[in-house]
C-alpha positions in Angstrom: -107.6 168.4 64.1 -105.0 168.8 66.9 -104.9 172.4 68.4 -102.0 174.1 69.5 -102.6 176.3 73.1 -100.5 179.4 71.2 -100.2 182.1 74.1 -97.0 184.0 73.3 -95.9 185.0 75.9 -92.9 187.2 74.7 -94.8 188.5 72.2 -97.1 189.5 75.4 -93.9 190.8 77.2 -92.0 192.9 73.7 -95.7 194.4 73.4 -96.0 195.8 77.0 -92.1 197.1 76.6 -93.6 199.0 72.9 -96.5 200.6 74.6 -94.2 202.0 77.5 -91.1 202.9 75.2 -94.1 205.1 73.2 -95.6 206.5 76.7 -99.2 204.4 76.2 -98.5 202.2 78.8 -99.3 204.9 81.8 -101.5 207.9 81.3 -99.4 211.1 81.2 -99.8 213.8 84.5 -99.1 217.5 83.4 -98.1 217.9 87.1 -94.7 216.2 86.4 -91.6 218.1 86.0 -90.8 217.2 82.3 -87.7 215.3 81.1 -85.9 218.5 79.8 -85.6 219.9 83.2 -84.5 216.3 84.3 -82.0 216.6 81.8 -80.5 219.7 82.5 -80.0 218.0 86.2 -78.3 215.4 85.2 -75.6 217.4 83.3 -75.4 219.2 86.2 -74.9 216.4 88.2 -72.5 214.7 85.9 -70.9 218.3 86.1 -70.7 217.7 89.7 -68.9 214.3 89.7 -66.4 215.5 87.1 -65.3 218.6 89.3 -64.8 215.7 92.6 -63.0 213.7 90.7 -65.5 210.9 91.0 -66.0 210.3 87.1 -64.1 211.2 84.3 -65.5 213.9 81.9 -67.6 212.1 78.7 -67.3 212.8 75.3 -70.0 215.1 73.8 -72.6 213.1 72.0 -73.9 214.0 68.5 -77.3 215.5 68.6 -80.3 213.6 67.8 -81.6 213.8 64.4 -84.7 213.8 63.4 -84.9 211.0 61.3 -83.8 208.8 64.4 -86.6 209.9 66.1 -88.8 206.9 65.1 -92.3 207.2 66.5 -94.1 210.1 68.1 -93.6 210.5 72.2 -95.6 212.7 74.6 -94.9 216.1 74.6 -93.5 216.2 78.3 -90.6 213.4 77.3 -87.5 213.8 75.7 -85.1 212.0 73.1 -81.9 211.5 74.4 -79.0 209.2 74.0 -78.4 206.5 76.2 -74.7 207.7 77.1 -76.2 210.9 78.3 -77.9 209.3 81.2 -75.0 207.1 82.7 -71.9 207.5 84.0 -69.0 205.8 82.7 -68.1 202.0 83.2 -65.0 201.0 85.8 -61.9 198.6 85.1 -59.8 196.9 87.3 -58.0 193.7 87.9 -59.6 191.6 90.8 -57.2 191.3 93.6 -59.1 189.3 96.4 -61.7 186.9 96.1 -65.0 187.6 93.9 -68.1 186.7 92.6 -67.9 186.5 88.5 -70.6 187.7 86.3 -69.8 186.1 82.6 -72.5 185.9 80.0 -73.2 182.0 80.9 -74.4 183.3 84.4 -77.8 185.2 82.8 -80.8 183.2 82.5 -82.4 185.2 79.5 -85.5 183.9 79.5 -85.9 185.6 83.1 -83.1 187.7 82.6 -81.9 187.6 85.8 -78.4 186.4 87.1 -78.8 183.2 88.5 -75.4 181.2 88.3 -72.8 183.2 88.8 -69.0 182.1 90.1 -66.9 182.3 93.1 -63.3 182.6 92.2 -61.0 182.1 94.9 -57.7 184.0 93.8 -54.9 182.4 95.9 -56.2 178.9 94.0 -57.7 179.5 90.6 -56.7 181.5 87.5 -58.6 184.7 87.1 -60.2 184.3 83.7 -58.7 187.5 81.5 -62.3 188.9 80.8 -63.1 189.4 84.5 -62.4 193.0 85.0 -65.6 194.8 85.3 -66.8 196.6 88.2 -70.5 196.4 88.8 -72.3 197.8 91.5 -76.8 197.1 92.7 -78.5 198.6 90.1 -75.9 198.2 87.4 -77.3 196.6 83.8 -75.4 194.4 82.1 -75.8 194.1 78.5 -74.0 191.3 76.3 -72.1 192.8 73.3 -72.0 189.6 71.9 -75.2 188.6 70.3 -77.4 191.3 71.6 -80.5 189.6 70.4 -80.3 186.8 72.8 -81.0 189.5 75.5 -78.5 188.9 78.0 -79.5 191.3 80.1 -79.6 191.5 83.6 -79.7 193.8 86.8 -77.2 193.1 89.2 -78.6 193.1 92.2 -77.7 193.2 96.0 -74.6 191.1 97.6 -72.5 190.9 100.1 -69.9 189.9 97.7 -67.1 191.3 95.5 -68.9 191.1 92.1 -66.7 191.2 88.8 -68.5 191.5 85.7 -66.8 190.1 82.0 -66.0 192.5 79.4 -68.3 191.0 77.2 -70.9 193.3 78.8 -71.2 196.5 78.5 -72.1 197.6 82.2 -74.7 200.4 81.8 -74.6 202.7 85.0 -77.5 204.9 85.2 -76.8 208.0 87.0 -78.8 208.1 89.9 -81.3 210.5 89.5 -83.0 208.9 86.8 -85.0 205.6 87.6 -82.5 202.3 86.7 -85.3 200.2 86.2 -86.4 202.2 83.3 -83.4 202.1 81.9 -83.3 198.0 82.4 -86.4 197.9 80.6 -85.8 200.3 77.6 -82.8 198.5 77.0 -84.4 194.6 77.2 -87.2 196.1 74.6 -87.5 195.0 70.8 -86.6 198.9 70.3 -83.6 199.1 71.6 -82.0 195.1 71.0 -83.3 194.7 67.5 -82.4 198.4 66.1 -78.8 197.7 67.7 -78.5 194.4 65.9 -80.0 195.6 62.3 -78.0 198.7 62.4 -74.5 197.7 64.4 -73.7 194.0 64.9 -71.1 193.0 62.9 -68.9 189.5 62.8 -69.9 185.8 61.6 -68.5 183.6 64.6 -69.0 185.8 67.8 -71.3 188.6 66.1 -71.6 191.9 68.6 -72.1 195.2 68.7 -69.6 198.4 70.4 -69.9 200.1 73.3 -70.1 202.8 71.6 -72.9 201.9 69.3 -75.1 201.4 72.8 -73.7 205.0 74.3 -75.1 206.9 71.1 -78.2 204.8 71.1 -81.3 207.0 71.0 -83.8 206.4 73.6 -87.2 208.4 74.7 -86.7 210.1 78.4 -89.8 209.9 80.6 -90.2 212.6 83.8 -88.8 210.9 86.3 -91.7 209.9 88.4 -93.5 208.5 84.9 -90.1 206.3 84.7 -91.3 204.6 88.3 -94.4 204.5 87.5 -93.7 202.9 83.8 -91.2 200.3 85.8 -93.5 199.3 88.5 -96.9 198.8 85.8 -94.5 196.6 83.5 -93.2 194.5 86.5 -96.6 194.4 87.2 -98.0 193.2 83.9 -94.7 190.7 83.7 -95.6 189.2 86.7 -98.8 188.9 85.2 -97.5 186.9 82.1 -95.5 184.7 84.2 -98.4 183.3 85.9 -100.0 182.6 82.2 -97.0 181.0 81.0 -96.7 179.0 84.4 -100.5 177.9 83.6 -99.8 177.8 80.1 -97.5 175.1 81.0 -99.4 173.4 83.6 -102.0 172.9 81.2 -99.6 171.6 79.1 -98.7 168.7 81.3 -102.2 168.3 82.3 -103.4 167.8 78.7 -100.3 165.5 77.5 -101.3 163.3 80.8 -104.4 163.4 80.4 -104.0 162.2 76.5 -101.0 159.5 77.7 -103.7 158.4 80.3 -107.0 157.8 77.3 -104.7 155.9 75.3 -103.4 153.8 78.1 -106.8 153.3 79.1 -107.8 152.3 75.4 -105.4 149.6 74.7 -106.0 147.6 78.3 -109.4 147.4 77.2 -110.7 149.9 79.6 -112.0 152.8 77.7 -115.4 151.2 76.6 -117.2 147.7 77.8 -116.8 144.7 75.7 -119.6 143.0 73.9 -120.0 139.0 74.2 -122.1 139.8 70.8 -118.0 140.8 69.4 -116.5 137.9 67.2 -113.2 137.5 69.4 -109.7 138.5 67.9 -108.3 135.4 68.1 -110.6 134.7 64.8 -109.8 138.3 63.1 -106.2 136.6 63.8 -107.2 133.2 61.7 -108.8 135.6 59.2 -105.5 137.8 58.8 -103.7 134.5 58.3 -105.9 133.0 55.7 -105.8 135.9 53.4 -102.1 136.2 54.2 -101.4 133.3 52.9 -103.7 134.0 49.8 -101.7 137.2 48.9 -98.2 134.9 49.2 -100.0 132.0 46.7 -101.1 135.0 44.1 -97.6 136.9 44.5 -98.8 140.3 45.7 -96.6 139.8 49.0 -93.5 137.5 49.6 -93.8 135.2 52.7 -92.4 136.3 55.4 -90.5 134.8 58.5 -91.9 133.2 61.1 -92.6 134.9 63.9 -91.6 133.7 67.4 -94.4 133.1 70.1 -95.1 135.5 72.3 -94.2 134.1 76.0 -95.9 135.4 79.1 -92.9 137.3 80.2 -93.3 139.4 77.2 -97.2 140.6 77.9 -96.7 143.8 80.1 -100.2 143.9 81.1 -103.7 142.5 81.3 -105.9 142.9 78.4 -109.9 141.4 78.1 -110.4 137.6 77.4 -111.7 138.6 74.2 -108.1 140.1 72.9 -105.1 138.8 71.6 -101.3 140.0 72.3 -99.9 139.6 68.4 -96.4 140.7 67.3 -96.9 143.3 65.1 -95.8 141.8 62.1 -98.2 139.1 62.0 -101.0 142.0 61.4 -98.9 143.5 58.5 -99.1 142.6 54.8 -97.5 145.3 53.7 -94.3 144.6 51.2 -92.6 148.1 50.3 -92.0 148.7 46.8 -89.8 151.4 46.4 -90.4 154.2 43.3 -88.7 156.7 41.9 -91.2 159.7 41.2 -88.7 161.6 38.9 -89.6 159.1 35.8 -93.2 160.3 36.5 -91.9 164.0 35.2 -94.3 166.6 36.2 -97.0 164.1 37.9 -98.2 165.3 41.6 -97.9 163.3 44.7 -98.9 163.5 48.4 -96.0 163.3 49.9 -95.4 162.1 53.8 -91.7 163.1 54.5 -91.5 163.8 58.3 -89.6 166.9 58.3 -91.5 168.5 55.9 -94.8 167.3 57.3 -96.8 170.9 58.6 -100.5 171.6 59.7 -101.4 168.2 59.4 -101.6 168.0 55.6 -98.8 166.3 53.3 -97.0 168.5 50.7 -97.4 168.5 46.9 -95.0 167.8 44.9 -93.6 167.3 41.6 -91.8 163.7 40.9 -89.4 165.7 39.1 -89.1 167.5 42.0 -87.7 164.7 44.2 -84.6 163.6 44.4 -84.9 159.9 45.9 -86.6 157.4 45.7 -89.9 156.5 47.4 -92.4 153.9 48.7 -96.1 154.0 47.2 -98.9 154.1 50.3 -102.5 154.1 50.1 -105.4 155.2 51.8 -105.9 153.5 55.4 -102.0 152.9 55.7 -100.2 153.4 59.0 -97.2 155.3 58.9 -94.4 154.7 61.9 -91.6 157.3 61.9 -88.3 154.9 62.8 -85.8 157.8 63.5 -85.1 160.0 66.7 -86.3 163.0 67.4 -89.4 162.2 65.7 -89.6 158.4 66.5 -93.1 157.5 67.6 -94.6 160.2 65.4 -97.7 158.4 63.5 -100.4 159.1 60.9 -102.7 157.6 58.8 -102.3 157.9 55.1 -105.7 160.0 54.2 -105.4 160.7 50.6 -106.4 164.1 51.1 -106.0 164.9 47.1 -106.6 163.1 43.7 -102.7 162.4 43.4 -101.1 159.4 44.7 -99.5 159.0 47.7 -96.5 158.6 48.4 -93.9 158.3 51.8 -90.0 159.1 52.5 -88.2 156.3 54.1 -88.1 157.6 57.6 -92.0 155.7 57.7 -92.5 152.3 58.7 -95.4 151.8 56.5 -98.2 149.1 58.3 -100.9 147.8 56.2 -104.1 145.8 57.4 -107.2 146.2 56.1 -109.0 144.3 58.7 -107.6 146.6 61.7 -108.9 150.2 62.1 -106.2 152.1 61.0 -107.3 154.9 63.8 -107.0 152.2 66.8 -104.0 150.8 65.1 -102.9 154.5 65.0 -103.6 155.1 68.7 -102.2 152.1 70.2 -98.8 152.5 68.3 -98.8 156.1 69.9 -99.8 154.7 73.4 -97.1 155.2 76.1 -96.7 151.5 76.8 -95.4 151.2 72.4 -93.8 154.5 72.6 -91.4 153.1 75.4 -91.3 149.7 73.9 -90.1 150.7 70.3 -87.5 153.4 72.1 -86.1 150.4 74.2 -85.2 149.0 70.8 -84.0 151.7 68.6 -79.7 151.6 67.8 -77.2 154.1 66.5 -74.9 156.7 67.6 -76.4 159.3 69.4 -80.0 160.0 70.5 -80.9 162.3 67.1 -79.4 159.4 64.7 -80.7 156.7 66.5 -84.1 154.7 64.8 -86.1 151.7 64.6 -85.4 148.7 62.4 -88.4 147.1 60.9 -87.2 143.7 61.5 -87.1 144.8 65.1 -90.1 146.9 65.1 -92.5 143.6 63.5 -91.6 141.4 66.2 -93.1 144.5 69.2 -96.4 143.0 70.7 -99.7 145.2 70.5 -103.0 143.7 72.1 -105.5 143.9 69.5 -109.4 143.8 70.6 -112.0 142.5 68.3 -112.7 144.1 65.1 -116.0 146.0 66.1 -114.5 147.0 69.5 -111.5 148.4 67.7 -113.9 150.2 66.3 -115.9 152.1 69.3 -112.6 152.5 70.7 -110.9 154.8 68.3 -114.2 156.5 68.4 -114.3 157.3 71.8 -110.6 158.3 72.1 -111.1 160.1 68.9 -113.8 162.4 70.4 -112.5 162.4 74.0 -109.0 163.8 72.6 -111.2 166.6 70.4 -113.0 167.4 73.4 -109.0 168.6 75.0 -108.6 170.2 71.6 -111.7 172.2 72.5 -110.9 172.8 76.0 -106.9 173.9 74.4 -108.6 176.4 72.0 -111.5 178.2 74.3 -108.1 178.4 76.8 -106.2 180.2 74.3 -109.2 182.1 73.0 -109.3 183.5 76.4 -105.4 184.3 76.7 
């Protein structure tokens, strides 16, 4: 069974922010001057701004309650709210030249600003959002949609930044540690309880300024708030690297698994046997008993196919094989069913979108609502439609029900082809770019695969008892990544 390398690495990130919002991410040092004499500096200090004119005086702030105190803090911290600690935002129209900060310039999955705009005034319209001042050090915090987390410092430049008014631009005063602050606020504690409690609206939902300013957060000393900054950007560094290995692997194993099956349908994977009755009798064999199901009336006769030229054979295969359109291997003639006249009867059902953990669902007939085709054990199943295209499986009968299949499967039966090689090869680059060179539609998610189209794609097809070893040895040389993909995320 196929393994998924599962290292969340947000969830790693949203746990390290919960230990240090709860003061478990450091270790406490009594030596510190604790957060209520910090706060009684700040008030002094915004005090002192007031009386030079440099801020306006703020709006006292309900105390905190204690039922908004949500989890237990150390004793030398305090619970504050956010608009306590920063000083108030700053307006103006741009009149020169600037660099604009809009919500599309955050990358939140780094949350970092990484595309913002120059605006050159004497040539383009200033947008009408683009009236926030925003200084090094500065937060920005999207109102709209606060659970995407755009979030970002600004950071240092030469040039005029301008910041949109969809943010709310949080200015820390500067006794207090801004990176703290930058964290607190990107932390499941602070984005999710402002978008349970406050965001409001169906199109462009957001939250108010406001709702941020009276936001309670816990207050560390100041030199815990370094020292809580500098051991998450630490430990986020940290995850970075296992997401960029994470990924790596990633690539590794899908080229490494693109590579086996390559290597399997050119005849490479294991050595041929001279003992091996060649393919071009399993061929005669499929033909004869072909034609035997078409005299008895279990399948209609179908079409002849064309030949296959030399132009159309992409590669080399062993003497022993045979390049046959795919068509000429399949007996299958869909008949289509409608489960709801078998009432309450249970069925295996293979319907792509609904297909999870490798199992098919259960399911009522009168459960469905159209109609379906009847597959049986050993059938090959060929998703024809985009995204999913390429996605196959072998029908297993996991269950006593019967089985039946949506009509998003090409269904390919052939009783004297391994179904697991057949499997393989149809999920082997070389067919996976073949069958997408042939798919039509409008647009890459509605486009699929005709079957009339899909029966006339070549496969090479080895003899019967190599078929055999081969989807053995890819089947145990893929388990082996499997392995390798679970002691890695075992270790994560």
């Amino acid at each position: 069974m196929k393994t998924n390398l599962n290292v969340d690495t947000q969830a790693l990130r949203e746990r390290i922010l919960d230990l240090a919002m709860r003061g478990k991410l450091v270790e406490q040092d009594a030596r510190y001057e604790p957060a209520s004499v910090l706060l009684e500096k700040i008030k002094a200090e915004k005090a002192e701004l007031v009386k030079e004119g440099k801020i306006k005086k703020s709006k006292k702030l309900p105390e905190i309650t204690d039922d908004e105190k949500t989890f237990d803090i150390p004793d030398s911290w305090e619970w504050v709210r956010l608009g306590d600690l920063l000083i108030p935002e700053k307006s103006k129209a741009p009149t020169e030249d600037f660099v604009y900060l809009d919500i599309a310039s955050i990358d939140n999955k780094v949350n970092e600003i990484i595309d913002p705009k120059t605006i050159n005034v004497s040539k383009e319209k200033i947008p009408s959002r683009a009236r926030m001042v925003v200084e090094p050090g500065d937060i920005l915090f999207s109102l709209v949609r606060p659970y995407l987390r755009n979030i970002a410092i600004v950071p240092v430049s030469d040039s005029n930044l301008v910041a949109s008014t969809g943010f709310y631009v949080i200015k820390p005063i500067n006794i207090i540690d801004f990176k703290y602050i930058f964290y607190t606020v990107l932390s499941d504690y602070v984005v999710n309880g402002l978008t349970r409690k406050y965001m409001k609206g169906d199109n462009s939902p957001s939250v108010k300024k406001g709702d941020i300013q009276n936001y309670p957060i816990p207050l560390p000393p100041l030199a815990e708030q370094k020292r809580i900054a500098d051991k998450v950007s630490e430990l986020f560094k940290q995850v970075d690297v296992i997401e960029k290995n994470v990924a790596e692997y990633q690539d590794l194993e899908q080229a490494m698994r693109s590579k086996l099956l390559d290597l399997a349908i050119r005849g490479k994977l294991v050595e041929q046997d001279p003992s091996d009755e060649p393919a071009s009798e399993l061929l005669k064999q499929i033909q004869v008993e072909k034609a035997e199901l078409v005299k008895e009336g279990k399948i209609k006769k179908s079409k002849k196919l064309p030949e296959i030229t030399d132009d159309e054979k992409p590669f080399d295969i062993p003497d022993s094989w045979e390049w046959v359109r795919l068509g000429e291997i399949n007996e299958y003639m869909g008949r289509s069913i409608n489960p709801q006249e078998y009432g309450e009867e249970k069925f295996e059902l293979y319907s792509v979108p609904v297909f999870k953990n490798n199992y098919p669902e259960i399911i009522s007939g009168s459960e469905i609502k159209s109609s379906k085709q009847k597959v049986f054990f050993g059938d090959v199943l060929l998703c024809k439609i985009n995204p999913r295209i390429n996605r196959v499986w072998v029908v297993s009968n996991f269950t006593e029900f019967a089985s039946i299949a949506s009509s998003e499967w090409i269904v390919i039966r052939q009783p004297n082809v391994d179904s697991s090689f057949l499997k393989y090869c149809l999920s082997a680059p070389y067919f996976r770019a073949a069958i997408q060179e042939n798919v039509s539609g409008v647009g890459g998610s509605l486009t699929r695969a005709k079957p009339a189209i899909v029966k006339e794609l070549i496969i090479p097809l080895p003899p019967q008892e190599e078929q055999k070893r081969i989807a053995d040895k890819l089947t145990r040389l893929l388990e082996d990544l499997d392995t390798i993909k679970q002691n890695l995320a075992t270790a994560s």
